[in-house]
C-alpha positions as CSV (number, residue, x, y, z in Angstrom):
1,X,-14.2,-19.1,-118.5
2,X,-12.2,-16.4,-117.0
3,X,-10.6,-16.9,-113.7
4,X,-11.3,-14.8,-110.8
5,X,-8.2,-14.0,-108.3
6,X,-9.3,-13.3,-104.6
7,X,-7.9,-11.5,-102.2
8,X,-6.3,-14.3,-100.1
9,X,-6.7,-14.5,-96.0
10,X,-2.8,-14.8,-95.2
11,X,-3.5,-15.0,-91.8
12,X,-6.0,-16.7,-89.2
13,X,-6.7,-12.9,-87.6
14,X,-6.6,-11.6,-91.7
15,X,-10.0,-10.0,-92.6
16,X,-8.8,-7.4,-94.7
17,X,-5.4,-6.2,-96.5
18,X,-3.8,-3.6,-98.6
19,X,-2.8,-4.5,-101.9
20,X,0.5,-2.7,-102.1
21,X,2.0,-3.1,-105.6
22,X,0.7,-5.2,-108.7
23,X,3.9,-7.4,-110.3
24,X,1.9,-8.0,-113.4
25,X,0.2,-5.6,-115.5
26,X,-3.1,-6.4,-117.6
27,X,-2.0,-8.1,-120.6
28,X,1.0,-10.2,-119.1
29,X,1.3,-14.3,-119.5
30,X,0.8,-15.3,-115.8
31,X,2.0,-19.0,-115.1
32,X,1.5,-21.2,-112.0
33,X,4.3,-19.5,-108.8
34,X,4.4,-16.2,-110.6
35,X,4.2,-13.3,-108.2
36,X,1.1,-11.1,-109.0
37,X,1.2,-8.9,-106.1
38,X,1.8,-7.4,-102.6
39,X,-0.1,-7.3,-99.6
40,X,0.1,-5.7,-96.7
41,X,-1.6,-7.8,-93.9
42,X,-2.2,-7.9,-90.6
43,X,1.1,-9.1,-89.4
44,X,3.5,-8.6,-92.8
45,X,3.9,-7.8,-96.8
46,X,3.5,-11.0,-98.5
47,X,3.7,-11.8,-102.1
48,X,0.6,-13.7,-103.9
49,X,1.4,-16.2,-106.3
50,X,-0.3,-17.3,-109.2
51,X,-1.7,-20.9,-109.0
52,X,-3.3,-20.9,-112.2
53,X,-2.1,-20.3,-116.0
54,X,-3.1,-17.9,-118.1
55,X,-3.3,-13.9,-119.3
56,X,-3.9,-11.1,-116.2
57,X,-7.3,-9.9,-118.5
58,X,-7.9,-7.4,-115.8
59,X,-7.2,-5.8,-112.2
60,X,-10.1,-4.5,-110.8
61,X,-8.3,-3.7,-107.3
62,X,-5.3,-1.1,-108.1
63,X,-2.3,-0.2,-106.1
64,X,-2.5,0.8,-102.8
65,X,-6.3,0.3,-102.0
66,X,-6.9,-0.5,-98.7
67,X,-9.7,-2.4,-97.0
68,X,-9.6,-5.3,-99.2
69,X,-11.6,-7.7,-97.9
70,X,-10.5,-11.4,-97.9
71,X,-12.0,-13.2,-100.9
72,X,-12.9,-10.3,-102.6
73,X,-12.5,-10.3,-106.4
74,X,-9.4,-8.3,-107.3
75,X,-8.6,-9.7,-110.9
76,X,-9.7,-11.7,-113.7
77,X,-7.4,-14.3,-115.5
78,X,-8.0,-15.3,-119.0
79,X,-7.2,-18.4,-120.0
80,X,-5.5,-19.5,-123.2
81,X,-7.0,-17.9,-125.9
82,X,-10.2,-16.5,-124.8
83,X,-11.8,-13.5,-125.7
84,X,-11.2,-10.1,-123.5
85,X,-14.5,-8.8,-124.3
86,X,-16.1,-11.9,-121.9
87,X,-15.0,-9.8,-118.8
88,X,-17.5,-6.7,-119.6
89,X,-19.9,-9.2,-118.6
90,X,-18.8,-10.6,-115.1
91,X,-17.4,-7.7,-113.8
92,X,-20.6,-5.4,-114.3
93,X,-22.4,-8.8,-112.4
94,X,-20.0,-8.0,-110.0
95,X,-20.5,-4.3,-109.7
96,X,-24.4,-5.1,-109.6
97,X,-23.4,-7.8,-106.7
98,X,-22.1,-4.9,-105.0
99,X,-24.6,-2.4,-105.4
100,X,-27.1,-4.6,-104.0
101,X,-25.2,-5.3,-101.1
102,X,-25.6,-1.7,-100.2
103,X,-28.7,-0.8,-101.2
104,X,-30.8,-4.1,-100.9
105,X,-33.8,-5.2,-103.1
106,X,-33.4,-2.5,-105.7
107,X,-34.5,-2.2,-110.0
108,X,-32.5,-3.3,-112.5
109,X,-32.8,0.4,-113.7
110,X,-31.5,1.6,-111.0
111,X,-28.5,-0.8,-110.9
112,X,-27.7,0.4,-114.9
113,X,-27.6,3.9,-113.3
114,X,-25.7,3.7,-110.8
115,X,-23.0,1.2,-111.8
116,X,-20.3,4.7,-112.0
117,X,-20.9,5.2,-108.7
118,X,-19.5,2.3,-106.7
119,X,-16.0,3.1,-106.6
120,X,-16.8,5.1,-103.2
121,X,-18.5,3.6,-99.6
122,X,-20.8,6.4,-99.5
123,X,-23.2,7.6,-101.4
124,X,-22.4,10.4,-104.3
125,X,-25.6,12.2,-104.9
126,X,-25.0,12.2,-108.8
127,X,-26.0,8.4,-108.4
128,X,-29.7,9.2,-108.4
129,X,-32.1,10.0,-106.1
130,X,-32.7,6.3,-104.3
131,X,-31.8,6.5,-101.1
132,X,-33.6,3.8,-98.2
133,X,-34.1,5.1,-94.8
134,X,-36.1,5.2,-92.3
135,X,-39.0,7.9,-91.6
136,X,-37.4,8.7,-88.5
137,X,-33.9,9.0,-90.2
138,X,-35.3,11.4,-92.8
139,X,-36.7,13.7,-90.2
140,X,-33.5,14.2,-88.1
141,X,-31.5,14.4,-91.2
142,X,-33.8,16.7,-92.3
143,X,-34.2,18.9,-89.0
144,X,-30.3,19.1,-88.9
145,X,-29.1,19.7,-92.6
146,X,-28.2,16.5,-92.8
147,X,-27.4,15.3,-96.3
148,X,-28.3,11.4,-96.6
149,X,-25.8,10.8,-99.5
150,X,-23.0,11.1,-97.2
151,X,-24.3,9.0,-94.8
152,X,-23.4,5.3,-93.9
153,X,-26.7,2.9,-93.7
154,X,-26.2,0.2,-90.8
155,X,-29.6,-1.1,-91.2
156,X,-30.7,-4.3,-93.6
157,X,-29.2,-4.0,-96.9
158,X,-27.7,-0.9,-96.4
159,X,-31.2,1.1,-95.0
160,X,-30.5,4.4,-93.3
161,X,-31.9,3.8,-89.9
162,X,-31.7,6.5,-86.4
163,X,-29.1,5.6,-84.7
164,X,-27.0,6.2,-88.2
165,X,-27.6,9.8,-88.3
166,X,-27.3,10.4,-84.8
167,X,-23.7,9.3,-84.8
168,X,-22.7,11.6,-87.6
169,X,-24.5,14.4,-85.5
170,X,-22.5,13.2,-82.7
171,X,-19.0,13.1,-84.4
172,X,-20.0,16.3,-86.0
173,X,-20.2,17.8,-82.8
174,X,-17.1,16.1,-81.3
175,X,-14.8,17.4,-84.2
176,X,-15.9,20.8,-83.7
177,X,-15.3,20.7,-79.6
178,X,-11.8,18.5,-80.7
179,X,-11.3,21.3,-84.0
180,X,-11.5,24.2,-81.5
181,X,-9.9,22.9,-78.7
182,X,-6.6,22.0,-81.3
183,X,-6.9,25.2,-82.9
184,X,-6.1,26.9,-79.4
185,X,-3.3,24.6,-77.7
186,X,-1.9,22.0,-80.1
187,X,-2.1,23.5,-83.9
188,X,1.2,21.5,-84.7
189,X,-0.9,18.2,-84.1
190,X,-0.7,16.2,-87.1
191,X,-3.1,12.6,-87.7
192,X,-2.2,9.9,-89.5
193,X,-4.0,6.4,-90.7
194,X,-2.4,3.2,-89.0
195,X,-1.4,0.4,-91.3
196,X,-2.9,-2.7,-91.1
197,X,-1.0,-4.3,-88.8
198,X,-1.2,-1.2,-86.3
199,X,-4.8,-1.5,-86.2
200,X,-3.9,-5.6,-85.6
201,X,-2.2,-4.9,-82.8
202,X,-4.2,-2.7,-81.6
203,X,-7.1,-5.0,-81.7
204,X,-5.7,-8.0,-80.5
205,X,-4.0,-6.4,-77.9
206,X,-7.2,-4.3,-76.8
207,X,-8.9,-7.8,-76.3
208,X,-6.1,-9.5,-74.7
209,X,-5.8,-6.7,-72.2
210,X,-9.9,-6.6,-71.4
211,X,-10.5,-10.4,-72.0
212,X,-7.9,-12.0,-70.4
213,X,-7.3,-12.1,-66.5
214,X,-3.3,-11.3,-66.4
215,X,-1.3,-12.0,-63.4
216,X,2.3,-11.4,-63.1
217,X,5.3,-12.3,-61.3
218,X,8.7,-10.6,-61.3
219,X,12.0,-12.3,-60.4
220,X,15.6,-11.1,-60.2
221,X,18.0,-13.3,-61.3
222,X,22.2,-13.1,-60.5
223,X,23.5,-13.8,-64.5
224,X,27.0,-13.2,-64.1
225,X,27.7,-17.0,-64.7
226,X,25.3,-16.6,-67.3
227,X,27.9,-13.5,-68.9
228,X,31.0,-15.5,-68.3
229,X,29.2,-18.7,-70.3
230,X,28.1,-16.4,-72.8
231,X,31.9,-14.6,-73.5
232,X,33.2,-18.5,-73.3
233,X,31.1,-19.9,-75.9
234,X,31.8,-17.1,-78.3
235,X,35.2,-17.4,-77.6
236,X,35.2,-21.0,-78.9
237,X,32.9,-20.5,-81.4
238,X,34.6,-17.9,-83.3
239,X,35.8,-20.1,-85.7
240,X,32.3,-20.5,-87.4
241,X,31.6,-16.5,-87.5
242,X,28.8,-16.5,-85.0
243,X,28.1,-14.7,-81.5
244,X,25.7,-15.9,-79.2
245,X,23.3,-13.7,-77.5
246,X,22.1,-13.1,-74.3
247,X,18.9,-13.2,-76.0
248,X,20.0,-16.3,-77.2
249,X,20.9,-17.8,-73.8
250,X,17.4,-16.5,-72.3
251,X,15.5,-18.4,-75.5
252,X,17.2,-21.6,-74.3
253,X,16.3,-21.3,-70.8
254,X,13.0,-20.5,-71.1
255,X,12.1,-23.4,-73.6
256,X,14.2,-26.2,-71.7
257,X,11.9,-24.6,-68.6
258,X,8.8,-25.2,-70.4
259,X,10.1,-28.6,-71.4
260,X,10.4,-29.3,-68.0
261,X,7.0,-28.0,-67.3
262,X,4.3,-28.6,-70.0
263,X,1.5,-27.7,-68.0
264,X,2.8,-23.7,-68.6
265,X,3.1,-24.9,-72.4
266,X,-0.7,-24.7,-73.3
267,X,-3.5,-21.6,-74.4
268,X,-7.0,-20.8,-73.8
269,X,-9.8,-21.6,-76.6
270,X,-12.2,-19.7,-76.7
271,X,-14.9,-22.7,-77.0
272,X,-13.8,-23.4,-73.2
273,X,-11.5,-25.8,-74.4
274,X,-7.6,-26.1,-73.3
275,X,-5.2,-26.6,-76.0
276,X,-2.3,-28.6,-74.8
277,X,1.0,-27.7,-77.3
278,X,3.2,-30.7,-77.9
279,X,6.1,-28.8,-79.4
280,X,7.9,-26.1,-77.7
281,X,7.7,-23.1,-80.3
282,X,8.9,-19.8,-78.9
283,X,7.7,-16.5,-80.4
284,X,10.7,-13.5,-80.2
285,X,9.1,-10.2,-80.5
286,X,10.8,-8.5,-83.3
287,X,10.4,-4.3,-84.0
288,X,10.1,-3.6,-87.7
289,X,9.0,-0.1,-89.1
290,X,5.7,-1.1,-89.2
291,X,4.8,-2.4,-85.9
292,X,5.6,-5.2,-84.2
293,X,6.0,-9.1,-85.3
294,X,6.7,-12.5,-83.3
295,X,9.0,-14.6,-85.8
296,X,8.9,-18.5,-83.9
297,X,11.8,-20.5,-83.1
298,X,10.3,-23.9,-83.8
299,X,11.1,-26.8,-81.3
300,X,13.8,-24.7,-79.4
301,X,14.2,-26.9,-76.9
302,X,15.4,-29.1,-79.1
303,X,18.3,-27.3,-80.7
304,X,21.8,-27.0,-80.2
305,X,22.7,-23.5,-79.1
306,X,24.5,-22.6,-82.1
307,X,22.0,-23.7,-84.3
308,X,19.1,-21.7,-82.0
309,X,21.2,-18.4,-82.4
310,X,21.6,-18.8,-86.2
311,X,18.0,-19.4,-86.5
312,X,17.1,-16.3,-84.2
313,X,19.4,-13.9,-86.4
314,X,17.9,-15.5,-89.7
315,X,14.6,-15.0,-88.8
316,X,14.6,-11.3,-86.9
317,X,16.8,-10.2,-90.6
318,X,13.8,-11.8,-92.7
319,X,10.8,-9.8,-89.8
320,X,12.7,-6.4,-90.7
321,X,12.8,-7.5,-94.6
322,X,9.1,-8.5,-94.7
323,X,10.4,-11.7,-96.1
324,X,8.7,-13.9,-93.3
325,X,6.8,-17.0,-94.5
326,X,3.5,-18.0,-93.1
327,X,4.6,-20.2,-90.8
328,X,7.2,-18.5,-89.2
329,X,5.3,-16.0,-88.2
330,X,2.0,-17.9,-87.0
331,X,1.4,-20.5,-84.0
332,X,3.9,-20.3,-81.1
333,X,3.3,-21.7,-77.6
334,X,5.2,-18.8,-75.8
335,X,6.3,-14.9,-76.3
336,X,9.7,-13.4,-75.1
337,X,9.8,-9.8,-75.5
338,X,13.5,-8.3,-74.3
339,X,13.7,-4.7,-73.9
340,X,17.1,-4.7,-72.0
341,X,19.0,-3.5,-75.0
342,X,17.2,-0.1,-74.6
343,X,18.3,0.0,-70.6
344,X,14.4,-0.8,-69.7
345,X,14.8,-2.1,-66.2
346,X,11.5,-4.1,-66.1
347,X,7.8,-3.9,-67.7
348,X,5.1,-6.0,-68.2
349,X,4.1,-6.9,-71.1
350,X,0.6,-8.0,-72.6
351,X,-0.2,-11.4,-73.5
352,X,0.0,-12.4,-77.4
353,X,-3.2,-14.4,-77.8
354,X,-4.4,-17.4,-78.0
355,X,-0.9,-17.8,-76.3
356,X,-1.3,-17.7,-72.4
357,X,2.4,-16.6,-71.1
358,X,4.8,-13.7,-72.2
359,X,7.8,-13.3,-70.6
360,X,8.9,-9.5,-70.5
361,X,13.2,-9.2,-70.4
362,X,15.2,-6.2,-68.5
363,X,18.3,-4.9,-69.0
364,X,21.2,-6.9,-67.1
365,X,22.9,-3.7,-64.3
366,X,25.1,-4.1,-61.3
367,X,23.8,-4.0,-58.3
368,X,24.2,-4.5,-54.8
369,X,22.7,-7.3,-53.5
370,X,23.5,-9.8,-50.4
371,X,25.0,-13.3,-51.2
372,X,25.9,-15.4,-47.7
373,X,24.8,-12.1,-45.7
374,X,27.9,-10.2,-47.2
375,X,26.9,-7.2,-49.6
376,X,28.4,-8.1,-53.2
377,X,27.9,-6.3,-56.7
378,X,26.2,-8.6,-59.5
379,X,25.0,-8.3,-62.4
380,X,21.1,-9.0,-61.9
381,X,18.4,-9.3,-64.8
382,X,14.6,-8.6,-64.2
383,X,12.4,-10.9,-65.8
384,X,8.5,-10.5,-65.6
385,X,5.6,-12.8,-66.6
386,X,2.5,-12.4,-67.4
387,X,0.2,-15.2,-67.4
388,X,-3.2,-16.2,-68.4
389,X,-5.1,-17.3,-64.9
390,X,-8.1,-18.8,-66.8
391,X,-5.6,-22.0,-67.7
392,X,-2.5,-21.4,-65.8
393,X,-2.4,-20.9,-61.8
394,X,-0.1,-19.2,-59.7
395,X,1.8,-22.2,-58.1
396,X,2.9,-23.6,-62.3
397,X,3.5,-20.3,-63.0
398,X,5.8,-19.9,-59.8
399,X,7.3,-23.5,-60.5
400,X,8.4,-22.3,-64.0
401,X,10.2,-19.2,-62.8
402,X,12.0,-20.9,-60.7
403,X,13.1,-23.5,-63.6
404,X,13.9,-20.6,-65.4
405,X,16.1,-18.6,-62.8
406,X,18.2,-21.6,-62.1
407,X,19.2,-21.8,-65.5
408,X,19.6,-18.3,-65.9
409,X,21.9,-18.6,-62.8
410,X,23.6,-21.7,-63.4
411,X,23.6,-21.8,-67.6
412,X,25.8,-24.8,-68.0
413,X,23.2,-27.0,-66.9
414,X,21.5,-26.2,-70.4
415,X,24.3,-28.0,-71.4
């Protein structure tokens, strides 16, 4: 019995993908760990491996369709020595799956004749004449030269219903105000379609920003000790070919800080339940071409500087590789996202859910500042932090900053 290969869910927020590139073609001996393809998720490209043996007898999902819903059929594997000729079978079930999906309870003569025409959403109008809708549908598609084919139903099983046609009337009106209006003042505009992981981010971050009730707190801190500690180190540790970070230094404080407070180390479920993180994973926001990624420094707390910096470098060169496993990418407990590099003074950032804390990092300036009423120049970083208020209050969140500035101020006591 042939094998079917499903599109995988690579991630807990994973409902679709893109399968980028096929490493086997039809006809090639597949064996348990063999790559058969790419796929762009929500949050990466990740290879698929093969867990079973056999003969790739057919891809039904090609390169570079997009949409692919988890646990969707996208291949068939033949075992040893069975017959190609089984597959006609199962994949025209398949088709027939699909059809009915879309158009509900409908003849097995009008599945045979339409089985060409499900390699589109929409409805091709050489598929027959079948269409379901409702009266009311018809008569406004009707009244507004509206061809049904081309129209998306939203009712049961696919049926056509009101509200269906009146949205195409609506965007059909939109594009031709939007059309005009572009054609007069901006007809260099160009308009792209966002990757996966764009429209990821812009969902999750969409919901974090309307669901969850932010507060933050901003804090300056004097890091010219921090500097100093920071030239030292590298200075002795030139030997072994690494530099340390300020980025690195910043990682360290905040997970000794949360250490030292667990009651900031902890997320919101969305059952109403508090989830209290035993570990001390930090997520470091990472750019890549594609969007935006939080490789996770497991147990930083517990690591030796050195060790914490090498891990940071290894896992920000696999984010802008695409070469990130599943578990460094998922979980954390806590985001840093450090903008200082690009001479960002201070922002806020968003929350990364289900976490409930992101700390947003500032560029390290002189400034003038008073120290024992005498004005000095110092080098002073802005941190801000946003923080869930459903599970975190103002006075833990206030108790962690200043955790955190004191180590930021006085770094050998990460020592």
């Amino acid at each position: 019995m042939p094998i079917e290969i499903l599109m995988p869910a690579l991630s807990p927020t994973m409902k679709m993908g893109k399968i980028v590139d096929w490493s086997k073609a039809e006809g090639d001996a597949v064996s348990p760990g063999d790559v058969l393809f790419k796929v762009e998720t929500d949050k990466a490209v990740m290879e698929v491996e093969s867990s079973d043996k056999g003969v790739l007898g057919k891809i039904i999902v090609g390169n570079g369709t997009e949409n692919v819903s988890v646990n969707s059929v996208v291949a068939m594997l033949l075992t040893r020595g069975e017959n190609p000729d089984v597959l006609d079978n199962i994949i025209a079930d398949l088709n027939r799956d699909k059809l009915y999906e879309k158009n509900g309870n409908i003849t097995e003569k009008s599945i045979n004749d339409n089985i060409d025409c499900l390699k589109t959403v929409y409805r091709d109008e050489s598929c027959g004449d079948r269409i379901f809708a409702t009266p009311l549908a018809r008569k406004i598609a009707a009244d507004n030269n509206i061809n049904l084919y081309q129209v998306y139903g939203s009712g049961d099983h696919g049926r056509i219903v009101k509200s269906d046609v009146l949205d195409i009337l609506s965007n059909d009106v939109n594009n031709m105000v939007s059309s005009a209006h572009n054609l007069n003042t901006h007809s260099d505009l160009s308009i792209s379609e966002p990757d996966n992981m764009r429209k990821v981010v812009a969902e999750r971050l969409s919901f974090s920003k309307r669901e969850i009730p932010h507060f933050y707190l901003t804090m300056d801190s004097i890091v010219d000790n921090l500097l100093l500690a920071r030239a030292k180190i590298n200075e002795c540790a030139g030997d072994v070919g690494l530099k340390v970070t300020v980025n690195d230094l910043i990682i360290k404080a905040v997970a000794l800080s949360l250490s030292m407070h667990p009651e900031m180390n902890v997320s919101w479920r969305e059952d109403g339940k508090i989830v209290h993180y035993k570990d001390v994973d930090i997520s470091v926001a990472v750019s890549i071409k594609s969007g935006l990624i939080t490789p996770i420094v497991r147990k930083a707390d517990q690591l030796r500087l050195i060790d914490l910096s090498r891990e940071v470098k290894r896992l920000i060169k696999c984010a802008q590789d695409n070469a990130l496993k599943l578990d460094e990418f998922q979980g954390g407990s806590f985001t840093i996202s450090n903008m200082g590099m690009f001479g960002v003074k201070e922002f806020q950032a968003i929350i990364n859910p289900p976490q409930s804390a992101i700390l947003a990092i500032g560029a390290a300036d002189k400034r003038v500042v008073v120290v024992d009423d005498k004005m000095v120049i110092k080098s002073v970083l802005t941190c801000s932090l946003s923080v869930d208020h459903r599970v975190v209050d103002g006075v833990v969140a206030a108790k962690f900053a200043k955790t955190l500035r004191s180590f930021l101020e006085n770094p050998y006591k990460m020592i």
